[in-house]
Residue frames as qw, qx, qy, qz and C-alpha x, y, z in Angstrom:
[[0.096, -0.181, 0.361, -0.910, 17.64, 0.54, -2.47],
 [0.028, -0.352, -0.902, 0.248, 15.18, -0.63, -0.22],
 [0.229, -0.651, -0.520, -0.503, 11.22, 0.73, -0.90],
 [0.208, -0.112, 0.636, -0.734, 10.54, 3.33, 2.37],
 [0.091, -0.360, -0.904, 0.211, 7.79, 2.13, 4.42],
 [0.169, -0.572, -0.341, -0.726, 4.25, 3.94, 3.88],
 [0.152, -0.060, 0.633, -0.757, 2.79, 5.31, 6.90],
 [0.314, -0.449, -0.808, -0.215, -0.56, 3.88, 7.95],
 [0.376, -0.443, -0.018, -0.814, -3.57, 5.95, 9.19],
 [0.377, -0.451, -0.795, 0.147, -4.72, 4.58, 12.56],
 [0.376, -0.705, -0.570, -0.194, -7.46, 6.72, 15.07],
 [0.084, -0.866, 0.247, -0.426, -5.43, 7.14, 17.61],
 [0.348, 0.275, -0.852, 0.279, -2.75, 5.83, 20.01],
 [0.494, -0.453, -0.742, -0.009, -4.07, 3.19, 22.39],
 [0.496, -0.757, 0.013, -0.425, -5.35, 4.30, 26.30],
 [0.801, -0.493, 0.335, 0.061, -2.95, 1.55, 27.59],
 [0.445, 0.690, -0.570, 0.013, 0.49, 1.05, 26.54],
 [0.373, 0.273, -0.863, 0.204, 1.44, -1.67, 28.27],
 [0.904, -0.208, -0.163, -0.335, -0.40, -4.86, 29.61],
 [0.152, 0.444, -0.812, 0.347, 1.64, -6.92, 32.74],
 [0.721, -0.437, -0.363, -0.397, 0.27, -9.92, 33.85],
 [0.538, -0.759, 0.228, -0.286, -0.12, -10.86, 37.69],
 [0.509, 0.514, -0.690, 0.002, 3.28, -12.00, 38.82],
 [0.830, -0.288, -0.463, 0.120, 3.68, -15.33, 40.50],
 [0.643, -0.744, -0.060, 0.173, 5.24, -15.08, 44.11],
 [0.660, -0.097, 0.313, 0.676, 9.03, -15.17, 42.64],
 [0.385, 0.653, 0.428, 0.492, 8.02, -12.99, 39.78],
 [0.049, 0.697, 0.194, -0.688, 8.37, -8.87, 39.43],
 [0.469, 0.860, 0.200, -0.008, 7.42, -7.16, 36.14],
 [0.046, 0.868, -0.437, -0.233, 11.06, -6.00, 35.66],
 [0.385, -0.459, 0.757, 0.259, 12.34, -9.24, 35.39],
 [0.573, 0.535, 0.505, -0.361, 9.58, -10.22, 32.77],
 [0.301, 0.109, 0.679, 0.660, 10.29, -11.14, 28.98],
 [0.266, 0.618, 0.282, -0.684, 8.33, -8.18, 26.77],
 [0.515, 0.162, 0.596, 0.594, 6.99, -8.30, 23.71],
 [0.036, 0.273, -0.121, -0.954, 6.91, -5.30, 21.63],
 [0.379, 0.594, 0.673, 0.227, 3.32, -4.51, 19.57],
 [0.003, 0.056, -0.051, -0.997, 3.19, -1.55, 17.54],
 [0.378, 0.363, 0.323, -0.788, 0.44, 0.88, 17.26],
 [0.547, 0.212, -0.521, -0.619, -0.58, -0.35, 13.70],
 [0.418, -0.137, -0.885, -0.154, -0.82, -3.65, 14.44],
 [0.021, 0.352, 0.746, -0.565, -3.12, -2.89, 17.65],
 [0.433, 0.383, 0.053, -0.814, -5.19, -0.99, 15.52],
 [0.485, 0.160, -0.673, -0.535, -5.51, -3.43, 13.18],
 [0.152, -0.203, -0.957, 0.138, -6.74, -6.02, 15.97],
 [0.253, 0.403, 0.324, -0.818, -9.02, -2.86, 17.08],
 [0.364, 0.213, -0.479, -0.770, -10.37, -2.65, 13.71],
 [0.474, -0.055, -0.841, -0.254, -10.93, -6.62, 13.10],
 [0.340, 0.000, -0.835, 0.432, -11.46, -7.72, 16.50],
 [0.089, -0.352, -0.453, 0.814, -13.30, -4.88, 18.10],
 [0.410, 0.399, -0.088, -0.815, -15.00, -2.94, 15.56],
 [0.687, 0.201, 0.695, -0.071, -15.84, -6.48, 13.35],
 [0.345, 0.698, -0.158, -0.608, -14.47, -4.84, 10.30],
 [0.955, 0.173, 0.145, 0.193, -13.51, -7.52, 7.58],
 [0.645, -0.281, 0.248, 0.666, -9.58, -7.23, 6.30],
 [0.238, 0.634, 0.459, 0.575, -10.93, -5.28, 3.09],
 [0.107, -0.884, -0.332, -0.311, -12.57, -2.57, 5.28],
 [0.649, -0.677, 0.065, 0.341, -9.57, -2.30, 7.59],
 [0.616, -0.058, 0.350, 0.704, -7.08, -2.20, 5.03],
 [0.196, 0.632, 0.455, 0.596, -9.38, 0.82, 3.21],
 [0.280, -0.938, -0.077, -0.191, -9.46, 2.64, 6.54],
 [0.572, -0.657, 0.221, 0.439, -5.53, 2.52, 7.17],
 [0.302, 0.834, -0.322, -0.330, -4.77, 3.19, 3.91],
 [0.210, -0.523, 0.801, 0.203, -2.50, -0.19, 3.17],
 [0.471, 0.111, -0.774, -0.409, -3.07, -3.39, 1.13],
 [0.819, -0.351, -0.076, -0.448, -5.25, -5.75, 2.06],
 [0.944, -0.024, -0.210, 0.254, -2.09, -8.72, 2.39],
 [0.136, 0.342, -0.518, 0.772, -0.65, -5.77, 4.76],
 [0.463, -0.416, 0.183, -0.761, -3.33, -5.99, 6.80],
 [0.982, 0.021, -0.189, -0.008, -3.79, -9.80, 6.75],
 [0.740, 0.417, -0.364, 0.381, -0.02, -10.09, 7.48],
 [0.152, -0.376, 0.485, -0.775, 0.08, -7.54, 10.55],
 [0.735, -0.372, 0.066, -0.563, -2.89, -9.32, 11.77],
 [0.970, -0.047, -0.193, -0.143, -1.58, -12.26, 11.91],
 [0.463, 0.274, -0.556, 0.633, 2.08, -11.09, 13.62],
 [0.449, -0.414, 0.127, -0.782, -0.42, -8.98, 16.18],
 [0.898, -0.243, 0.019, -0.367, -2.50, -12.16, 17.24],
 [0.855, 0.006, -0.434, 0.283, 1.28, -14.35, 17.77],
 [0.240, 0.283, -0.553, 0.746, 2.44, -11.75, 19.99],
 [0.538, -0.367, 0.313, -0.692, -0.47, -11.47, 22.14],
 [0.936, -0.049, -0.311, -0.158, -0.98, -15.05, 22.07],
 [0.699, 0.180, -0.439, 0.534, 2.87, -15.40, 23.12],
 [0.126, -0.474, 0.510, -0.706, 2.62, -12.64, 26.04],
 [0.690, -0.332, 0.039, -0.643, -0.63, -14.03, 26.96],
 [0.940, 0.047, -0.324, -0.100, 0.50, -17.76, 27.10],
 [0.742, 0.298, -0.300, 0.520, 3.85, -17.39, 27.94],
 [0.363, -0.865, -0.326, 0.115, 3.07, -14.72, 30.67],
 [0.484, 0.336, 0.179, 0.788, 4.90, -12.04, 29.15],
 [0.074, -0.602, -0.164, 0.778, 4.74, -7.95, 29.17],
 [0.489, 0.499, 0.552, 0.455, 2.82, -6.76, 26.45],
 [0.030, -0.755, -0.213, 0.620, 3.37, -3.15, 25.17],
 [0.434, 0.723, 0.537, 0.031, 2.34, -0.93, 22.61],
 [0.272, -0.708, 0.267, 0.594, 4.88, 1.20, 21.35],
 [0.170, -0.465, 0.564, 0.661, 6.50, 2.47, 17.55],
 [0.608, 0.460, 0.588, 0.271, 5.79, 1.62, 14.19],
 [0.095, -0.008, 0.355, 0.930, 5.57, 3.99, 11.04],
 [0.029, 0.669, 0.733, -0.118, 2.04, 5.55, 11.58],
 [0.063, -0.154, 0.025, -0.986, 0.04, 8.72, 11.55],
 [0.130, 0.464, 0.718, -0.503, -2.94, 9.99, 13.44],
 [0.289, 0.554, 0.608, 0.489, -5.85, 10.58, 11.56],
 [0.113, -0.932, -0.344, 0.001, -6.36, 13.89, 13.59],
 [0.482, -0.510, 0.291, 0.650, -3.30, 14.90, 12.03],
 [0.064, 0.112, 0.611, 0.781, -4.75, 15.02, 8.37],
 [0.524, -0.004, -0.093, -0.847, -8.01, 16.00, 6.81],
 [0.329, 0.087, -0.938, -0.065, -9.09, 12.73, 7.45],
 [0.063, 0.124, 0.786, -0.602, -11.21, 13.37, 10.81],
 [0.586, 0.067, 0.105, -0.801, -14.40, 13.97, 8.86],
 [0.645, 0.218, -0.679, -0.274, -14.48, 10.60, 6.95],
 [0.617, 0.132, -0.773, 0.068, -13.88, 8.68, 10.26],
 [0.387, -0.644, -0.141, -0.645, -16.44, 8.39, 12.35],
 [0.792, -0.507, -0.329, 0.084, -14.82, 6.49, 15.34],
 [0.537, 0.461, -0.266, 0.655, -12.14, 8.83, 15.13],
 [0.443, -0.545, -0.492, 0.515, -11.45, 10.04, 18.76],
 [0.051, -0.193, -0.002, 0.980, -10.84, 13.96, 17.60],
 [0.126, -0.376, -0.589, -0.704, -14.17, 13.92, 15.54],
 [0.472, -0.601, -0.634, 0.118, -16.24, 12.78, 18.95],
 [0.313, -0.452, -0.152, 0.822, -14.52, 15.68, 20.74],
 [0.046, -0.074, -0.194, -0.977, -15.75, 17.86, 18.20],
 [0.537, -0.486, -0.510, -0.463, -19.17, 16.72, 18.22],
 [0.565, -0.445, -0.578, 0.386, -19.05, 17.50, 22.17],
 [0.262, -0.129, 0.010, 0.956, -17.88, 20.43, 21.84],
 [0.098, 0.106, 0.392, 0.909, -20.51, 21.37, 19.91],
 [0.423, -0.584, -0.626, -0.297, -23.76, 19.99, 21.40]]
């Protein structure tokens, strides 16, 4: 029997789900090859990429191993590479996640998108 899959802790789901680049004259966005990223693995490029976290500190703020995080990063950065080259549809959909402003989690994490909202709220 196969191990289930742990959920990972990511912030929150992207603002854009789905990146289409500009089609040539022939071209429409329906007829476009898509590849699929899930939300973990955009968070994990968010993390590295964006926030400059190392794999250690990512993998301690989603809750997973570090050679999960190393492993997603590195399926993450061939699909965008393959929409981006290959002038694909890139969207951001599924995986096995949870939002951190689903658990007690939102005090600990300060880019967390529900925490900011509180601190607005309050000032």
């Amino acid at each position: 029997m196969a191990r289930p899959k742990k959920f990972r802790k990511v912030c929150a789901e992207p603002k854009y789900s789905i990146y289409v680049p500009k089609p040539r004259f022939y071209d429409t966005p329906e007829d476009m090859e898509t590849v699929i990223l899930t939300v973990e693995e955009f968070e994990v490029i968010r993390l590295i990429d964006n926030r400059n976290l190392d794999q250690f500190e990512t993998a301690e703020k989603m809750e997973i191993a570090r050679s999960t995080v190393q492993r997603m990063y590195k399926e993450a950065r061939e699909k965008i590479a393959d929409a981006m080259v290959n002038g694909k549809v890139l969207k951001i959909e599924g995986g096995q996640y949870r939002l951190c402003e689903d658990r007690f989690f939102v005090d600990v994490c300060p880019d967390c998108p529900a925490r900011i909202k509180e601190r607005k709220n309050q000032e």
